[in-house]
DRENPA-3360 file (N, C-alpha, C; in nm, 2 decimals, always signed):
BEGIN
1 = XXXXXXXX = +0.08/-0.12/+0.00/+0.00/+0.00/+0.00/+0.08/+0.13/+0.00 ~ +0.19/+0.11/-0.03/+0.30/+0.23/-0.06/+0.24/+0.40/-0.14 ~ +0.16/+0.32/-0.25/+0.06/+0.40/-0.32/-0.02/+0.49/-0.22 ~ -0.06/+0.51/-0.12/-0.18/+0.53/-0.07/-0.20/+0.67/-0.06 ~ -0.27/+0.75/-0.11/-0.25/+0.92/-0.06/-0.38/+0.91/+0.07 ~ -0.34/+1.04/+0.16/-0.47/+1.05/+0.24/-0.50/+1.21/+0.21 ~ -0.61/+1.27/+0.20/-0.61/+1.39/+0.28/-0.74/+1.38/+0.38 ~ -0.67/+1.54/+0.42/-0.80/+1.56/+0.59/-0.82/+1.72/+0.57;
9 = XXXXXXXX = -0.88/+1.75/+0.60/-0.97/+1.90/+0.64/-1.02/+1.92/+0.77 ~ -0.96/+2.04/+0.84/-1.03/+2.11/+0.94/-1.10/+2.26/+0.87 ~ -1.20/+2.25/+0.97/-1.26/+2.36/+0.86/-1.22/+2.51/+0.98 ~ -1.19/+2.49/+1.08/-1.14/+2.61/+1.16/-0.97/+2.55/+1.20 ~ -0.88/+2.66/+1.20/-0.76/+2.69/+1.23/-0.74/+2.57/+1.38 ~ -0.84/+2.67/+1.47/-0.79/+2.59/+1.61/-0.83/+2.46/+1.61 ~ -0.89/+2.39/+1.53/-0.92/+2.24/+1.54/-0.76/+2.15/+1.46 ~ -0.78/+2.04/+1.50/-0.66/+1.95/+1.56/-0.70/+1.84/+1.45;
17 = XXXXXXXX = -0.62/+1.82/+1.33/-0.67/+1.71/+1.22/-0.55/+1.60/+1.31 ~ -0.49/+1.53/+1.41/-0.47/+1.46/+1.47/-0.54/+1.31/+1.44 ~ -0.62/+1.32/+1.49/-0.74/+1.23/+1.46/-0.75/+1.16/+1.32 ~ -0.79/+1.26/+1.23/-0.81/+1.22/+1.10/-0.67/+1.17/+1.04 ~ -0.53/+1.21/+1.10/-0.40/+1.18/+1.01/-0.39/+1.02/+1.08 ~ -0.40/+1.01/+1.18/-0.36/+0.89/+1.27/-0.48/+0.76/+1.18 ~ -0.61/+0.80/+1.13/-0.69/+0.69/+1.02/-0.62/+0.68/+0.91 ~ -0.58/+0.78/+0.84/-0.56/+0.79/+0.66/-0.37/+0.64/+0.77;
25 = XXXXXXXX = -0.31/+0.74/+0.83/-0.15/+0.62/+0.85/-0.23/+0.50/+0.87 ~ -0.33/+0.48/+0.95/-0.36/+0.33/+1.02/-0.42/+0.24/+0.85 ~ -0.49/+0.38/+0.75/-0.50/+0.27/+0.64/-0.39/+0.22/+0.51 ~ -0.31/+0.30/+0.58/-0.20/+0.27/+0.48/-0.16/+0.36/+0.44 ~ -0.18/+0.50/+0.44/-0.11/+0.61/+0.40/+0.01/+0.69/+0.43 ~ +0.11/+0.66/+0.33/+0.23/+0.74/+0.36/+0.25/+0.88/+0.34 ~ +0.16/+0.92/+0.23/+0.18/+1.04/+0.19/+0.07/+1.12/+0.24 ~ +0.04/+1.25/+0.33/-0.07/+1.28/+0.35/-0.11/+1.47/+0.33;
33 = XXXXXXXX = -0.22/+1.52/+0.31/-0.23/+1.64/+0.30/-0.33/+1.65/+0.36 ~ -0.31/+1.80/+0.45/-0.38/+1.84/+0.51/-0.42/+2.02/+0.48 ~ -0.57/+2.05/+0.53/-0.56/+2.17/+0.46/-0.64/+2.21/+0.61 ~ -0.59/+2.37/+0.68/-0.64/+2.36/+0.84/-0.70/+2.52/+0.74 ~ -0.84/+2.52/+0.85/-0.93/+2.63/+0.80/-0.96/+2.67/+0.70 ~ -0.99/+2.54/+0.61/-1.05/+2.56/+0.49/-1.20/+2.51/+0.46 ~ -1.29/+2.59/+0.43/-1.44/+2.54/+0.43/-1.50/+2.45/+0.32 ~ -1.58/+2.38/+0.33/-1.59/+2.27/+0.29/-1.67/+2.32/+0.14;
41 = XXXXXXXX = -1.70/+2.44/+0.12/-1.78/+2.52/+0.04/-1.69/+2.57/-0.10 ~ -1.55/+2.56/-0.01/-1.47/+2.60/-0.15/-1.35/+2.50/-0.21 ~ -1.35/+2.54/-0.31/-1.33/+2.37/-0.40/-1.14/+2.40/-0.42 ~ -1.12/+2.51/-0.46/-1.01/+2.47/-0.47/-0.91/+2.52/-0.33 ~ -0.92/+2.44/-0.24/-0.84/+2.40/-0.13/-0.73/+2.37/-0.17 ~ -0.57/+2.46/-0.10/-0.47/+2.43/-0.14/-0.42/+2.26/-0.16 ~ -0.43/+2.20/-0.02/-0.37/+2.08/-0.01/-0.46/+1.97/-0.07 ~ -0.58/+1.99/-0.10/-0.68/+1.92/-0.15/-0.64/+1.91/-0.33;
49 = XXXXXXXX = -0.63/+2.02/-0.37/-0.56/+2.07/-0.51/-0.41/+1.96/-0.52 ~ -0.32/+2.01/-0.43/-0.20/+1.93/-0.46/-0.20/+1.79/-0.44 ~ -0.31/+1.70/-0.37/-0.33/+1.58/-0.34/-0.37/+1.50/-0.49 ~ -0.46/+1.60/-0.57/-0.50/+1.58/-0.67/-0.43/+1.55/-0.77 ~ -0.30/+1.63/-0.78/-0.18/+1.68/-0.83/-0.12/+1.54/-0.85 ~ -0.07/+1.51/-0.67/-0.04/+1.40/-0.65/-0.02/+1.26/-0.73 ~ -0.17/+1.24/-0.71/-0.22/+1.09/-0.79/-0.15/+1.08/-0.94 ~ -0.11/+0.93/-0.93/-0.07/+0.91/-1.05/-0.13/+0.75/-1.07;
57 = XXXXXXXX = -0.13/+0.70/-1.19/-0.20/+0.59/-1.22/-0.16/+0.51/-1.11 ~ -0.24/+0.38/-1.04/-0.22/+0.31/-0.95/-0.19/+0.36/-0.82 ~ -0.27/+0.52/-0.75/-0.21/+0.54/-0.63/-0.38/+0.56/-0.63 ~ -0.38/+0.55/-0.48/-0.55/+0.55/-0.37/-0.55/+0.71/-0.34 ~ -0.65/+0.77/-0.33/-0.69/+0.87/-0.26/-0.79/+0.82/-0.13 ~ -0.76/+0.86/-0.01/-0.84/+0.79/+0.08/-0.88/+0.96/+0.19 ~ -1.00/+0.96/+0.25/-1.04/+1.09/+0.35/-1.09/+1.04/+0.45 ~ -1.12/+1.06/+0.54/-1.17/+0.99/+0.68/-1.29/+1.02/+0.66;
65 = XXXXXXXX = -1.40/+0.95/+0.73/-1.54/+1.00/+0.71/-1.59/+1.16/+0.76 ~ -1.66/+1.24/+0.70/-1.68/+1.35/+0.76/-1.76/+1.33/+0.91 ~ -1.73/+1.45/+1.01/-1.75/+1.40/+1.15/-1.84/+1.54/+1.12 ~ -1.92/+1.56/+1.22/-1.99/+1.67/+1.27/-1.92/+1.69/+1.41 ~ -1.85/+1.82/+1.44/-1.82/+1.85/+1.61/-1.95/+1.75/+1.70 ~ -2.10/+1.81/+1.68/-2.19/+1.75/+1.74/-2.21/+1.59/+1.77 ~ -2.16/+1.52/+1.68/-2.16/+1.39/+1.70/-2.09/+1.31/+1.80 ~ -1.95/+1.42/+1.82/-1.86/+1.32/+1.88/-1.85/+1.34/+2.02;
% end
């Protein structure tokens, strides 16, 4: 699974994508991007953009399930 990209999104600065990096490594991801205070509303997100970039034939894009603060 060397292939494996992850990315993660916090959508405010002070929140902690910890969580979400520690799933994308547990599924196999070596390579990961993260984008902190970016809203889910706008598309071209830097690190979301270069993850895209990334991909090349035979590599995974993987994201953690979206969480609501309220759920957890």
């Amino acid at each position: 699974m060397a292939d494996e990209v992850g990315y993660a999104r916090v959508s405010k600065r002070q929140q902690n994508p910890d969580a979400q990096e520690a799933e994308l490594r547990a599924a196999g991801c070596e390579r990961l991007f993260v984008d902190h205070g970016e809203s889910s509303r706008v598309t071209d997100r830097p690190q979301r953009l270069a993850s895209v970039d990334h991909l090349r034939p035979g590599r995974h894009a993987h994201r953690p399930p979206a969480r609501s603060p309220r759920r957890q």
